[in-house]
C-alpha positions as CSV (number, residue, x, y, z in Angstrom):
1,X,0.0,0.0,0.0
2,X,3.1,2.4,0.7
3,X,4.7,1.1,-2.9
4,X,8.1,0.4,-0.2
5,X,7.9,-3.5,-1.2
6,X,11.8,-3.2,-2.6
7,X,12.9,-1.9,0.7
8,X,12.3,-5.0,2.4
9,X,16.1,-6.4,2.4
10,X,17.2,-3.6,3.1
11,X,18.7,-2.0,6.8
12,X,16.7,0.8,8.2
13,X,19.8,2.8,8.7
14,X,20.8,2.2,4.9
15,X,18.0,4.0,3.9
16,X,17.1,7.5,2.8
17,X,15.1,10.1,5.5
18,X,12.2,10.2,2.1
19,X,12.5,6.1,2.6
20,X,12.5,6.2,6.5
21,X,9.8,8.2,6.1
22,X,7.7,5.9,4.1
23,X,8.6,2.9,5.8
24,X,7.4,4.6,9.2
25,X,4.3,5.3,7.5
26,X,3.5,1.8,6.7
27,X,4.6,1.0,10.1
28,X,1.6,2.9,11.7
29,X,-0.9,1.9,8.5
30,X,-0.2,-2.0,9.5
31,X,-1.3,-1.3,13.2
32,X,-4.8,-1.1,11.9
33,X,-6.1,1.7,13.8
34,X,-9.5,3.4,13.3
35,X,-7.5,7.3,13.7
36,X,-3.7,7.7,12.3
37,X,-2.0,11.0,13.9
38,X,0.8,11.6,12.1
39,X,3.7,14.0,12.9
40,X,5.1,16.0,9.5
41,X,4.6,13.3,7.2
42,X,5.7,14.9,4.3
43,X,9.0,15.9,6.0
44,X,12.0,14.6,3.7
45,X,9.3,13.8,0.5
46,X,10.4,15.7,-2.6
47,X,7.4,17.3,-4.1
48,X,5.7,14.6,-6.1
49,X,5.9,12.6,-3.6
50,X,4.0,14.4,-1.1
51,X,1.4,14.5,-3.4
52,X,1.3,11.0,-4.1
53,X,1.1,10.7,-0.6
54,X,-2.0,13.0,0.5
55,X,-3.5,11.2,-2.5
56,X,-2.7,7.9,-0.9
57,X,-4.0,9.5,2.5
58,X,-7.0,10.5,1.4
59,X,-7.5,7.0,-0.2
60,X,-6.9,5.3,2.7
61,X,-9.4,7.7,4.9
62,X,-12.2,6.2,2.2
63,X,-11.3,2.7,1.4
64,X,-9.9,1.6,4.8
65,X,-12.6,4.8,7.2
66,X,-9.7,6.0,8.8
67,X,-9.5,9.2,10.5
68,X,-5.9,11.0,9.7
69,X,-5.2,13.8,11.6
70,X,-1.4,14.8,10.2
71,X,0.4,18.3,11.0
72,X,2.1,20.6,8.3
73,X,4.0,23.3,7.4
74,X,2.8,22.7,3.5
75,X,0.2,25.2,3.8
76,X,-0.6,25.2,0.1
77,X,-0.3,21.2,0.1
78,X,-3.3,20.9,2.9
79,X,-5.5,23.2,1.2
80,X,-5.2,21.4,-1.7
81,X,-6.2,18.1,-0.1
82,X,-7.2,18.5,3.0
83,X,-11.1,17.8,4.4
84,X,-10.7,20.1,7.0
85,X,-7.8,22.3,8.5
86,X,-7.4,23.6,11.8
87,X,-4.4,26.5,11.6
88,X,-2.0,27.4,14.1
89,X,-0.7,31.1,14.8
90,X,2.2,31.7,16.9
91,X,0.5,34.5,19.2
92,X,-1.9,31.7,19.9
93,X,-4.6,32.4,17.6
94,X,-6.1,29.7,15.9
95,X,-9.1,29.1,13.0
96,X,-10.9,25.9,12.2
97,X,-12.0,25.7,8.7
98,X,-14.4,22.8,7.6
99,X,-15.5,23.6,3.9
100,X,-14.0,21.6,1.4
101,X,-14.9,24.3,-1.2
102,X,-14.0,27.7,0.7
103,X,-10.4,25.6,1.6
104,X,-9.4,24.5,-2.1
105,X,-9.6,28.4,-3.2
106,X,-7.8,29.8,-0.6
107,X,-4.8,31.4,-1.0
108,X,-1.7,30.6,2.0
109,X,-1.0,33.9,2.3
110,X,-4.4,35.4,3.0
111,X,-4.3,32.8,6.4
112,X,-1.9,35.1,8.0
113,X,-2.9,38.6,7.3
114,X,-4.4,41.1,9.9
């Protein structure tokens, strides 16, 4: 499911932080939870893979009913793929957002404007 089948012979500290990445993602697919909180997922992933996989996470939420929760700096990433969002301010501040539609036509930049 994580397409990291030809890492299987190989050490975990031979491999690449993309490729750590990825096998530590299968890691906490295989434990078969209902909810999957991830830390920076995309952290490491050039960009076509980090779109391959928020594709693959949003398949997963469908075919398998997970729940992913998953923090980001990728602001333009998660509105691109993301169900809902809830955004972080330094001073504290904080916005939930829930539309699908309003969050695929926002622009990053208008998130952090007075």
């Amino acid at each position: 499911m994580c397409g990291i089948a030809n890492l299987a012979d190989r050490q975990f500290n031979t491999l690449s932080d993309g490729e750590k990445q990825k096998v530590m993602l299968a890691r906490s697919l295989a434990q078969e939870t209902p909810v999957m909180l991830l830390d920076e997922p995309l952290a490491f992933l050039d960009y076509p893979a980090r779109r391959e996989l928020l594709a693959k996470l949003k398949d997963w939420c469908k075919e398998l009913g997970k729940t992913i929760i998953y923090s980001s700096h990728d602001l333009e990433l998660a509105l691109q793929h993301a169900d809902c969002m809830l955004l972080l301010q330094e001073d504290g501040k904080h916005q939930f957002i829930q539309d699908r539609e309003l969050l695929s036509r926002m622009d990053p930049a208008s998130l952090f404007t007075a």
